[in-house]
C-alpha positions as CSV (number, residue, x, y, z in Angstrom):
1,X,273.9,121.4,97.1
2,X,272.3,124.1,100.0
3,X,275.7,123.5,102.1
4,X,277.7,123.7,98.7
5,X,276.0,127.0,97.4
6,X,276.1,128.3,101.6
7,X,279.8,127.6,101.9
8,X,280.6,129.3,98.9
9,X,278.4,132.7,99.7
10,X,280.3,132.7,102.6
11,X,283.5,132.8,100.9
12,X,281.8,135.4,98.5
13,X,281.0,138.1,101.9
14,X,284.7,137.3,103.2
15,X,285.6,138.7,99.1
16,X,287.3,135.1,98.3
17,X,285.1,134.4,95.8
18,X,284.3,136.4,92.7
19,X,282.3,134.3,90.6
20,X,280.3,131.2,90.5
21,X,278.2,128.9,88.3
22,X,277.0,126.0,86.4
23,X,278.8,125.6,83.3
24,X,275.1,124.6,80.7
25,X,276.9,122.5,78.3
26,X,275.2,118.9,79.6
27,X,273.4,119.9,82.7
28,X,275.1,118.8,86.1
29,X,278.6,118.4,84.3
30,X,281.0,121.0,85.7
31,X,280.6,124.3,87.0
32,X,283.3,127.5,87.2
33,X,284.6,129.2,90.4
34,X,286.3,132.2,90.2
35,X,288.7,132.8,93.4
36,X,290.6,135.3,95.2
37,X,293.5,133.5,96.5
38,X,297.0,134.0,96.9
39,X,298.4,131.1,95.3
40,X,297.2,127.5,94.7
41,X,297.5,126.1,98.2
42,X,295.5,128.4,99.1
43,X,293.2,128.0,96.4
44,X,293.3,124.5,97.0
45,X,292.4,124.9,100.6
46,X,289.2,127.2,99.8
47,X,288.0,124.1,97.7
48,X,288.6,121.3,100.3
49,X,286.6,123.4,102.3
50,X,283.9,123.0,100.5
51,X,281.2,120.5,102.1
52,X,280.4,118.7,98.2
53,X,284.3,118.1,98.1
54,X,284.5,117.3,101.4
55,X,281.8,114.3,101.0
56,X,283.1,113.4,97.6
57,X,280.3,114.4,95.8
58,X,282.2,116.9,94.0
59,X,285.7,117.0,92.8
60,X,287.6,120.3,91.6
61,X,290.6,121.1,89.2
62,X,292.6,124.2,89.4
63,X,293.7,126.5,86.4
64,X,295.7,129.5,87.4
65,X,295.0,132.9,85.6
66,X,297.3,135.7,85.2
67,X,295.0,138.3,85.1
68,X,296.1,140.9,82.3
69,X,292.9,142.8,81.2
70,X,290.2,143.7,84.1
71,X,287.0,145.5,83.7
72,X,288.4,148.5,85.9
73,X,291.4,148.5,82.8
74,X,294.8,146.7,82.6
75,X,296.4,145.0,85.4
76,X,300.1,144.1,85.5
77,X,300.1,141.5,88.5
């Protein structure tokens, strides 16, 4: 989990990353990652990255979002 929650700050200083965390509906189920990627390959490859994926502790499934409302007002990506 330290090389998990390392690789992922990492992605967070180079702005991939947005948001992270454990999801507390029964403890150790799933977490949430929120991404800055251009596409799902490339989401893809920011998970496999990931040294808990890597080693098959961990596995990940990807949702795209089209972002409509932001925090900053409306995007129209």
């Amino acid at each position: 989990m330290r090389a998990h929650f390392s690789y992922w700050k990492g992605r967070m200083e180079q702005r991939r990353l947005i948001l992270a965390g454990p999801v507390p509906i029964e403890p150790g189920t799933f977490g949430i990652l929120i991404v800055r990627a251009n596409g799902v390959e490339e989401a893809e490859e920011l998970l496999k990255g990931d040294p808990a994926v890597s080693s098959g502790t961990m596995a990940f499934e990807i949702y795209p979002l089209r972002l409509a409302l932001y925090e900053a007002g409306q995007y129209d990506a």
